[in-house]
N, C-alpha and C positions, 0 to 999 in steps of 0.2 A: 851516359845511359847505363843501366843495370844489367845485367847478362840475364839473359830470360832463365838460360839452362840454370845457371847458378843460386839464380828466386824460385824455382819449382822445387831445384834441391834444399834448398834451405827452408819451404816450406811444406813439404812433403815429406822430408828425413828428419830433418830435424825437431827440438821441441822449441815451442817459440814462448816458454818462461823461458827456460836454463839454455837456450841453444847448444845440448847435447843431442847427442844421436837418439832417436827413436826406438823405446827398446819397451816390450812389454812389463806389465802393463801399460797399453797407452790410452788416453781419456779423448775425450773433443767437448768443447764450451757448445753453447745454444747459438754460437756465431759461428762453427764449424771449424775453428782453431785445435788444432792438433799438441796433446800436449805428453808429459811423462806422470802419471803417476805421483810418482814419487814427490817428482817436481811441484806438482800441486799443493800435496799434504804437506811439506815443507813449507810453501807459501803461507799457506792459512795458520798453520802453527804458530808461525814469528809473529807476534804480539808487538815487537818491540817500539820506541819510539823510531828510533833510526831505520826505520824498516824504507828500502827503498821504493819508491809505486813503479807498478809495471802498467803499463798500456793494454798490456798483452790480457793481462790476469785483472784489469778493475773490477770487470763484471762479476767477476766469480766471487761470491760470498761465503759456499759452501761448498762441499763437497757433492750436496744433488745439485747442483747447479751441472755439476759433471757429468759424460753417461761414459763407462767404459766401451770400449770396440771390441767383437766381435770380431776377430779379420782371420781370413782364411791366406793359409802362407804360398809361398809362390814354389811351387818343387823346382824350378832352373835356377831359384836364389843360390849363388854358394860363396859369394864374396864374404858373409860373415863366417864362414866356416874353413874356409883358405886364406893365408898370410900370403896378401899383394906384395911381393917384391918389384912390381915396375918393368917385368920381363916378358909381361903379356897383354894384351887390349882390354880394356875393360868397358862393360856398357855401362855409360852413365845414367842412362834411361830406364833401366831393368830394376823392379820394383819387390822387395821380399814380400807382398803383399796384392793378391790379386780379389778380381769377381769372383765369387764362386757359382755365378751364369751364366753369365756370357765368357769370363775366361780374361781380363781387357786386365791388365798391370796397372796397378796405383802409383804411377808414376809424376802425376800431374798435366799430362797430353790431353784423359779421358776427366770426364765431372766423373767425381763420386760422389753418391750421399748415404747419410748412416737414420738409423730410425732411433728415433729416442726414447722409445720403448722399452725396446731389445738390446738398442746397441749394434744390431747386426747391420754389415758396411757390403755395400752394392754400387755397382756403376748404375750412372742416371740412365744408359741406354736399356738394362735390364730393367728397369722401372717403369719406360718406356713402353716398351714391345711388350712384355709379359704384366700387362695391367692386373692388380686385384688389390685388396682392401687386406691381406693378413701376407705376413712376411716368408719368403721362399725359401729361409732356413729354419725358422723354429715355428712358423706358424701362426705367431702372436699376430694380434688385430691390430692396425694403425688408421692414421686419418693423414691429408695431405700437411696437417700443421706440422706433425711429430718427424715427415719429412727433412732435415737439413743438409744443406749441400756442405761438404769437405773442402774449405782454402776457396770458398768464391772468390767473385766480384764486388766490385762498390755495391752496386744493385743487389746484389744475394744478402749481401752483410747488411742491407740499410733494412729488407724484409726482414730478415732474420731478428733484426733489435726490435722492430717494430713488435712483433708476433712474441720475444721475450718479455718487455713489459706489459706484451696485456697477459698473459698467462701469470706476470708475479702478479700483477693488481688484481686477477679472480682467485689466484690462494692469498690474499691478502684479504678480500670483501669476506672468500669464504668462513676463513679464521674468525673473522671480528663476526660472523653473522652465527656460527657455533658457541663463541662465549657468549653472546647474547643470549641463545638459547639455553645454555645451562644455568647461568645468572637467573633465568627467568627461573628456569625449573627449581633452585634452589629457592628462589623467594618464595615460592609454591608451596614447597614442600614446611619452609618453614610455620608460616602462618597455619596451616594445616597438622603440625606436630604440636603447637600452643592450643588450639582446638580439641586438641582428643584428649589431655588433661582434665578440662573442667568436665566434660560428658564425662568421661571414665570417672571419673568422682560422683556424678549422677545417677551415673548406672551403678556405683558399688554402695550408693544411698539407698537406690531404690531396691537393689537387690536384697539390704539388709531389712529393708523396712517390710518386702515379702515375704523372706525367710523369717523375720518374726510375727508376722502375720499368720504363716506358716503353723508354725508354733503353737502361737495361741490357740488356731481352729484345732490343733492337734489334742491339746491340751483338754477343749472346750468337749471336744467326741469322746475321749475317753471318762471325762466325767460323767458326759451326758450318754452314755454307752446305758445304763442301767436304769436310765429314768430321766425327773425330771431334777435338775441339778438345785433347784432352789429347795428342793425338801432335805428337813435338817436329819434326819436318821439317814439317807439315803450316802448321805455328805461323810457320817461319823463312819458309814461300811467301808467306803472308798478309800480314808486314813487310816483304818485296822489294817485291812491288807496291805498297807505301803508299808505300814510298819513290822507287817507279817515277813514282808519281803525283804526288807532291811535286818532282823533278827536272823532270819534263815543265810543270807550271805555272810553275816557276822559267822554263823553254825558252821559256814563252810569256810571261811578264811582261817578259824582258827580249829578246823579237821584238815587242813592245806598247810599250817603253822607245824604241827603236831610230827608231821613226818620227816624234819630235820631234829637233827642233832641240840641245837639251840635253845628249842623250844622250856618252857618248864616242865613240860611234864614228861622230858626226857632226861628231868637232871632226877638225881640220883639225891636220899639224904645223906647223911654222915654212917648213918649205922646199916647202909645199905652196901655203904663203900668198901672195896674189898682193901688184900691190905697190897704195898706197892710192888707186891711179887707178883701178882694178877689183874695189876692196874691195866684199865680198858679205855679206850676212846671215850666211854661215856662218862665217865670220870671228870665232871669241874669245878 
């Protein structure tokens, strides 16, 4: 038979990957196994072939499969801070780890369970007695699922698997029902971006075809501004002035020419040109 004392301690102190001591950071699986840290992300790293299986760690795929603890430390711990020489009693029951409600040593005597929320780690008795729905150290809201017990039973461990697989299989429906939804929104969105092509080509027809519409009535008013457009002297008035207007900006580009340097009638002849002892900029 197994020594009871010796299965609490080795299930309670120690990690049950690495069987070392329990040393912060420490994690707990969705089956309430206690484990190191370290020891974890070690585990998931090795890729390799030769990778041994552990019993202990199947389950765990990832890292959220993990929730870190929360533990509040025991002030009468002093075993890791004094060197046992074997010259004095020691309790093998006294826990570096307590309730922070009730007060009860995480020894493995008392149920503990931790909330998977938070992380934050409670005896069942304080869960118990002090009924509520949000957590008595940080606050956060939980539900009885997010409850798990620490190092149970057959019975705790078989609920516990139980309530782990439906939780993966609803992020699993959820996953496959959100690419569904984007998948869709993408097909959507495509067939909808090939459509605004040909309209947009319709609207930049029609638009041209107004704008010259546009035009012409523009055209049609300024002729017809002075009469009726079909009388032919009326018609000869209307080509004077454009051509009045066309001489008069010619009058002004080349009064707008005249004021550089460039121009011709800014060059000089030969016999105007001084000689090179008073040569000037206008000089070319």
């Amino acid at each position: 038979q197994v020594d009871k004392v010796a299965e609490l301690v080795a299930r309670w102190f120690y990690c049950a990957l690495s069987q070392e001591k329990l040393r912060r950071p420490i994690v707990a699986c969705e089956l309430g196994r206690l484990y190191n840290k370290d020891a974890i992300i070690e585990y998931l790293l090795d890729k390799s072939p030769d990778k041994t299986p552990m019993e202990s760690a199947a389950h765990i795929k990832s890292i959220k499969n993990v929730t870190e603890l929360q533990l509040v430390e025991n002030p009468a711990w002093s075993r890791d801070r004094e060197s046992s020489k074997g010259d004095k009693y020691e309790e093998l029951q006294a826990a570096p780890f307590l309730c922070p409600v009730v007060g009860l040593e995480m020894n493995g005597r008392h149920r503990f369970c931790f909330l998977r929320n938070c992380g934050c780690v409670f005896s069942e008795r304080a869960l118990k007695e002090i009924k509520a729905e949000v957590c008595h150290k940080c606050g956060a809201p939980f539900q009885e699922e997010d409850v798990i017990v620490i190092n149970g039973n057959k019975e705790d461990v078989e609920i516990l698997k139980k309530r782990m697989e439906e939780r993966r299989l609803k992020s699993k429906l959820e996953k496959k029902s959100k690419k569904g939804k984007t998948a869709a929104a993408a097909s959507q969105q495509e067939p909808s971006a090939d459509s605004a092509g040909p309209s947009k080509a319709k609207n930049g027809k029609d638009c041209g075809s107004s704008s010259s519409g546009e035009s012409r009535q523009i055209i049609f008013t300024k002729s017809s501004e002075n009469g009726n457009p079909s009388a032919p002297g009326k018609v000869n008035k209307a080509s004077t002035t454009t051509k009045r207007s066309i001489a008069d900006s010619e009058d002004k580009s080349e009064a707008y020419k005249s004021i550089f340097t460039t121009h011709s009638s800014a060059k000089r002849s030969k016999e105007e040109c001084s000689n090179w002892v008073t040569h000037t900029a206008y000089y070319f």
